[in-house]
N, C-alpha and C positions, 0 to 999 in steps of 0.2 A: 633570259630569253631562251636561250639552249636548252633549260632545263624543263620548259614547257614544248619544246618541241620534241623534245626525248618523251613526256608524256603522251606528246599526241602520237605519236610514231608506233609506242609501246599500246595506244588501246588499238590504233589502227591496224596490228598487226592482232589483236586478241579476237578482234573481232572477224578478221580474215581466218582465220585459224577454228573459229566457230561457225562460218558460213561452211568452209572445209566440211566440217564434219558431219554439218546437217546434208547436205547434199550424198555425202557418201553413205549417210545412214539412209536418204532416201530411195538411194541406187538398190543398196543392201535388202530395202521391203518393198519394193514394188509389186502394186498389184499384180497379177495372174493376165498373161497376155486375153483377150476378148475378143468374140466375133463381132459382138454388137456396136463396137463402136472403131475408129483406126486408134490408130498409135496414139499422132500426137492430137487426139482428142481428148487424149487420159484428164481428167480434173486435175488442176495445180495442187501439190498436198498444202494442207493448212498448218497453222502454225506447228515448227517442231520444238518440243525443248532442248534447251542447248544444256550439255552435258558441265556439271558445275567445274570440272577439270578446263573447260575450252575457256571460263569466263574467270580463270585464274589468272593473276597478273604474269606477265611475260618476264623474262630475266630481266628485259629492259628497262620494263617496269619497277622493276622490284628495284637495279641498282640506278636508275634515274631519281627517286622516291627513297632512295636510304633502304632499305630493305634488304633481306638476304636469302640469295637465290636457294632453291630446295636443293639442286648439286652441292652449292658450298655444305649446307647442313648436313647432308649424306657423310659427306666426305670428314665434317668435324667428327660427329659420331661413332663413324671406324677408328678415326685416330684417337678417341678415346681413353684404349687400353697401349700399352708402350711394353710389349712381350719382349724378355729378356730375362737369358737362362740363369746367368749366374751376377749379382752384383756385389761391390763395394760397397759403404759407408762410413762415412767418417759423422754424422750428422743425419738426422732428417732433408731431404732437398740436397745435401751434398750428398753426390755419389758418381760413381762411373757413368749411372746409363743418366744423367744431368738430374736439374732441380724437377725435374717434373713428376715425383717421387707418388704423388698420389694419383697417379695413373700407370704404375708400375704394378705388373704380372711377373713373379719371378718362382723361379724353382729352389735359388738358394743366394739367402741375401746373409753377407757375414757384416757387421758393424763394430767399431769401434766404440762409438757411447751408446749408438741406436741408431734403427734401421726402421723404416718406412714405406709401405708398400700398399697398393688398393690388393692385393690378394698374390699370397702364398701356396704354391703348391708343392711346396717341398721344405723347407727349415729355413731359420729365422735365427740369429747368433751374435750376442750381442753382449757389452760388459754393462752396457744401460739400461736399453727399454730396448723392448720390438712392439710395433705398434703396427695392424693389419686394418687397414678401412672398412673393409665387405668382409671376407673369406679366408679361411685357413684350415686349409689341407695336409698337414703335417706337424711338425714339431717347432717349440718356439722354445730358449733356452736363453736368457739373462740372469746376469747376479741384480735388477735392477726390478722393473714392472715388464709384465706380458700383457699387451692390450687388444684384443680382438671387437671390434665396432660389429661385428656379422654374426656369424653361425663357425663355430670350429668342430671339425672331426681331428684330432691326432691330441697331442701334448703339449703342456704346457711345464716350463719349468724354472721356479725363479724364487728366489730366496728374497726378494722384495714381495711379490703380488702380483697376482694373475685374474688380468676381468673380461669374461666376455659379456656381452649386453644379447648378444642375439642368445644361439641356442649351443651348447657343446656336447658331446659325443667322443668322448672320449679320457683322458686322464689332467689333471691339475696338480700341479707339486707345489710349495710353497712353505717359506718358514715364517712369512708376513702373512698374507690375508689372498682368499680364492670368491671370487665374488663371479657369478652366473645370472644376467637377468633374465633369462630364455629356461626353456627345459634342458635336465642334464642329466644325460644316460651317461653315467661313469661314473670313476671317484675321485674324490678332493683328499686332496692329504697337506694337512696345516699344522705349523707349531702355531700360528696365532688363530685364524678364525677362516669357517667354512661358510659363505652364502651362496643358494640358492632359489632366487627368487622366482624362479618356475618349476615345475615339478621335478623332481628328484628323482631317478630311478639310477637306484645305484648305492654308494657308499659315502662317506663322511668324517674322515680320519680327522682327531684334530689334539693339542693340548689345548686349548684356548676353550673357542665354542664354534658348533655347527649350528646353521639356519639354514631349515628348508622354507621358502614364505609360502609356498603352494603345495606343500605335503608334496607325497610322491609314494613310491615304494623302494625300499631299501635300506638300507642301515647308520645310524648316528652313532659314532663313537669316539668319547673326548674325557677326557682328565676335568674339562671344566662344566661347558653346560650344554645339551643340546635341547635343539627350541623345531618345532613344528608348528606353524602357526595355522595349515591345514589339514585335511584330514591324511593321516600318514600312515601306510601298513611296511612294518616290517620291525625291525629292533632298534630302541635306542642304550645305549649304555654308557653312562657315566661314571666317575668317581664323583663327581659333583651333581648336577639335576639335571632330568629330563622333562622338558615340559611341552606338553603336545595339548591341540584343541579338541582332536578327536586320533585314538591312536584303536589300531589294530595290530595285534604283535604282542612284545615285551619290553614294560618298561626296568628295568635293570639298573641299579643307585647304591651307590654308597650314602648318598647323602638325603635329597628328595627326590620325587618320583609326583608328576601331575598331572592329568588329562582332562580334559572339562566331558571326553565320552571314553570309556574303554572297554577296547573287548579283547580279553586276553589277561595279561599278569602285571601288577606290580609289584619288586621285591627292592625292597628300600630300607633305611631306616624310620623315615616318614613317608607316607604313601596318602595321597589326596586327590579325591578322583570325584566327578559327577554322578554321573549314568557308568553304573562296574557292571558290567556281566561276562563275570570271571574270577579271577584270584586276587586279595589282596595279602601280602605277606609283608612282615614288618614288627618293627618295636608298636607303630603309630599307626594305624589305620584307620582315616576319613574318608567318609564317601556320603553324599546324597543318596541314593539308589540301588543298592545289591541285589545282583541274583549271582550267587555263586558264593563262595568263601573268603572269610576276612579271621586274618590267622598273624594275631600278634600279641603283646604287653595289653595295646588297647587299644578298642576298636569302638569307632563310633561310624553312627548309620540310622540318617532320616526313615528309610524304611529297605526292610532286607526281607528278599524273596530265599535267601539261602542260610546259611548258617555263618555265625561268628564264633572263633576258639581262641581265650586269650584269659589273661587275669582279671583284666575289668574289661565289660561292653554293656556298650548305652548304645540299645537299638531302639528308635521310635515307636515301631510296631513289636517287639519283644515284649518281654518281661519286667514287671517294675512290680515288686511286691513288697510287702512286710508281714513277715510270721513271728507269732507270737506262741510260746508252748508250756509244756511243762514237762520234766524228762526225771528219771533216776539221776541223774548227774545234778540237772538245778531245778527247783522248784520253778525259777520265773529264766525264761530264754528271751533274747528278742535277734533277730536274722534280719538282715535285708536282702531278696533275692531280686537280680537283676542281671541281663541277658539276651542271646537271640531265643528264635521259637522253639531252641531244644535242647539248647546247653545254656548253663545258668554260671554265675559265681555268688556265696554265699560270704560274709559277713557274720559273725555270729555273737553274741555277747550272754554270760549268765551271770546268775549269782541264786546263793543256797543260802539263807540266814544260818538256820542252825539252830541247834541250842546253846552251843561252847564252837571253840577256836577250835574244836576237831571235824566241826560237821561244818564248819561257816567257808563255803568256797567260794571262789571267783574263777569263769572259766570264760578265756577272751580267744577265738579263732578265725578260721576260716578254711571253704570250700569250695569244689566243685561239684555241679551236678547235668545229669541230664532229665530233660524234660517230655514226658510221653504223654499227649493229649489224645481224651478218647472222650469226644462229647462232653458232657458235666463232668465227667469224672477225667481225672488225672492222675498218672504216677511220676516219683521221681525219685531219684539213684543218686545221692549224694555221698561225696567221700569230703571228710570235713577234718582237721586239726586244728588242736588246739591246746593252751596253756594252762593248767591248773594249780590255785594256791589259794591257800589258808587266808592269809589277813589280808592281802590286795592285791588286784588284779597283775602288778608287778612286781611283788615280791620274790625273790629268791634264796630266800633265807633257809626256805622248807625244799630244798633241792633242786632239781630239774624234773620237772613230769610233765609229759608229754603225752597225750590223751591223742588216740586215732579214731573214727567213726566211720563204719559204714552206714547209712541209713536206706532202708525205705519205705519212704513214704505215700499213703492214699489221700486223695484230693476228690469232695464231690463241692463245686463250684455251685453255691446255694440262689448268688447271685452274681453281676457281675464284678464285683469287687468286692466281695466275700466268700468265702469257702472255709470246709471245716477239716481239719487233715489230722493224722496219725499215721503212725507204723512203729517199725523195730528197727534195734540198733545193736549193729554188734560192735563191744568197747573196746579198745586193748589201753592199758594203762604204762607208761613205761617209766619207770625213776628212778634214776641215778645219787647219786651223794647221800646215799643212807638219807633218804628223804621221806622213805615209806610209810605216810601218816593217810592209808586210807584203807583201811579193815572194813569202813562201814559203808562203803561204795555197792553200789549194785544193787539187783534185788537178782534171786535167784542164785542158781550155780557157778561159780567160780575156780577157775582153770588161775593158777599162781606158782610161777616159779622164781627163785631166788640164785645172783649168782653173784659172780667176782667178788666173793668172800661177803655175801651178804651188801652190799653198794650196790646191784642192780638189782631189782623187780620190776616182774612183769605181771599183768593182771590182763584176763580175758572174762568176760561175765557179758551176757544177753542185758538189753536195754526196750525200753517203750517212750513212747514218746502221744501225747496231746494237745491238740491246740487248734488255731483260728490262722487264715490266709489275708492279708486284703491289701 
């Protein structure tokens, strides 16, 4: 019964408090006094609206009804934060300024296992964990975890593991693991592992491994592996791999080196890249896509806008040939030339029947050359070595001889997988072990010196050369 008369009491009063207001709003716009008609002949005004503040429940209302007055609400919301300069901890919720630990604003909380606070603006000091709700303004410092729930500007430092989820700005130390889910303008420095799961701008110190998950700009640098999983400008360097999805900068490896796009360098001992437009350096050079240069052991490349320099390269759009000749050296040659568009490596194989074991050779080598297309026609500059011997291609019974070549050669390209080529060659012959069984080498003039008591000869003599491309 009380409780319905508190009801009525509380509209009855809401409702006087709304008659209030219309009347004073109507006082407030009265019309403009009039000749034409007196005072209180003015027209009654028509309906006014009642302002939705006047037909809000009354306190009475509100605590007759269970409800909670807008002062009480005010007044929780200030008390909200619990500002205090300096605390204790022995515990989260245990401390000097009481348990109400997650409404604590403090300038310098020192703890025992760990300390607890909705926001720091000063340091954080602990053998355990510190752990900040929202915000941290300063430096945090356990042998244990650092844990920031917000945004941090200042340090971190903790030989357990240090995580902010929002964004940090500033320094991460750790010998466990530095984990960022926000952007991070600074650096991480880890004996185990650097994450970054918003963009990076900054550094990546680690022995373990660095992860930026949102690229950034700045630098990866770790003994183990660093990983970009978006696009990232700046350098990664490892002793172990660096692998990025799209990298601008330098990739830098002892070990592997990979980018799914690059622009800039890889210098690895394996290098594996999509879209390269730039340098690949390496034992091992794969790539989709080159414009620019691929400079190793060996180099492979679906198609290349630049060049490749190495002992073997298999370029898509390069060079893939087989020359077939005929030379002073062996009546039947066969080569296989393959390449970028400008430099080549040469394969070579011959043989001379003969008529006797003096004229019957075998001559097995290899070269390099470069390639100069001019319309149909073509030249190319080859520097070639190779092994010669009497009874088989491996024999070494008949000395050491060591055959050098320069060549060059003319190309006119008749069709498109055929052409007819020649040129000249100059020889030099070198042989050791009193091996010297070739008087009848050469055609033409012949330059021969003998030395170290007759064991070494040298032979120089002009060469030609005939044959087919395809």
């Amino acid at each position: 019964m009380k409780r319905k008369v508190a009801v009525c009491v509380g509209v009855m009063v809401a409702v006087a408090a709304g008659a209030a207001g219309a009347e004073e709003r109507t006082e407030g716009t009265a019309a403009p006094e009039s000749h034409a008609a007196p005072a209180q002949e003015a027209p009654a005004p028509t309906a006014v609206a009642v302002p939705v503040s006047a037909l809000s429940p009354a306190p009475l209302v509100e605590a007759a009804t269970g409800g909670e007055p807008a002062t009480v609400a005010r007044q929780r919301s200030d008390a909200e934060e619990l500002h205090v300069p300096v605390v204790l901890m022995a515990l989260p919720h245990v401390s000097t300024a009481g348990t109400a630990t997650e409404r604590l604003v403090t300038t310098f909380a020192l703890g025992a296992l760990a300390t607890h606070a909705k926001r720091v603006d000063g340091a954080a000091m602990s053998l355990g964990a510190n752990w900040v709700g929202e915000d941290l303004s300063g430096v945090q410092l356990t042998l244990g975890a650092n844990v920031v729930r917000g945004t941090a500007s200042g340090a971190q430092f903790s030989v357990g593991g240090n995580i902010v989820t929002g964004d940090l700005d500033g320094l991460q130390a750790a010998v466990g693991l530095n984990v960022v889910k926000g952007a991070a303008v600074a650096g991480q420095f880890s004996v185990g592992g650097n994450v970054a799961a918003g963009a990076l701008s900054g550094g990546q110190f680690s022995v373990g491994a660095n992860i930026a998950g949102s690229g950034g700009v700045g630098g990866q640098f770790t003994v183990g592996a660093n990983i970009a999983s978006a696009p990232f400008k700046g350098m990664q360097a490892a002793a172990g791999a660096n692998i990025a999805q799209t990298l601008s900068g330098l990739q830098a490896s002892s070990g592997f080196n990979y980018a799914g796009r690059m622009e800039g360098a890889q210098v690895s001992l394996l290098n594996v890249g999509g879209d390269v437009s730039g340098a690949q350096v390496g034992l091992i050079n794969v790539a989709g896509k080159v414009d620019g240069l691929q400079l190793g052991l060996i180099n492979v490349a679906r198609e290349s806008q630049g060049e490749a320099l190495g002992l073997l390269s298999f370029i898509g759009n390069g060079q893939a040939n087989l020359q077939l000749w005929a030379s002073d050296i062996a009546y039947t040659n066969v080569a296989v030339k393959f390449g970028g568009r400008h430099f080549h490596t040469l394969l070579t194989l011959g043989f001379n029947p003969g008529t006797d074991t003096h004229r019957r050779r075998y001559v097995g080598g290899m070269g390099f050359g470069a390639h100069i297309p001019a319309g149909p026609l073509f030249f190319d500059l080859d520097v070639i070595g190779s092994g010669v011997h009497t009874d088989n291609l491996f024999r070494d019974g008949d000395g050491l001889n060591v055959l050098g070549q320069l060549r060059l050669v003319a190309g006119w390209q008749v069709a498109k997988r055929f052409a007819l080529i020649g040129g000249v060659t100059g020889n030099t012959l070198v042989t050791w072990d009193n091996g010297d069984r070739w008087e009848e080498l050469g055609i033409g003039p012949e330059w021969r010196s003998v030395s170290d008591g007759g064991r070494t000869t040298v032979r120089v003599w002009p060469g030609v050369l005939l044959g087919v491309q395809i």
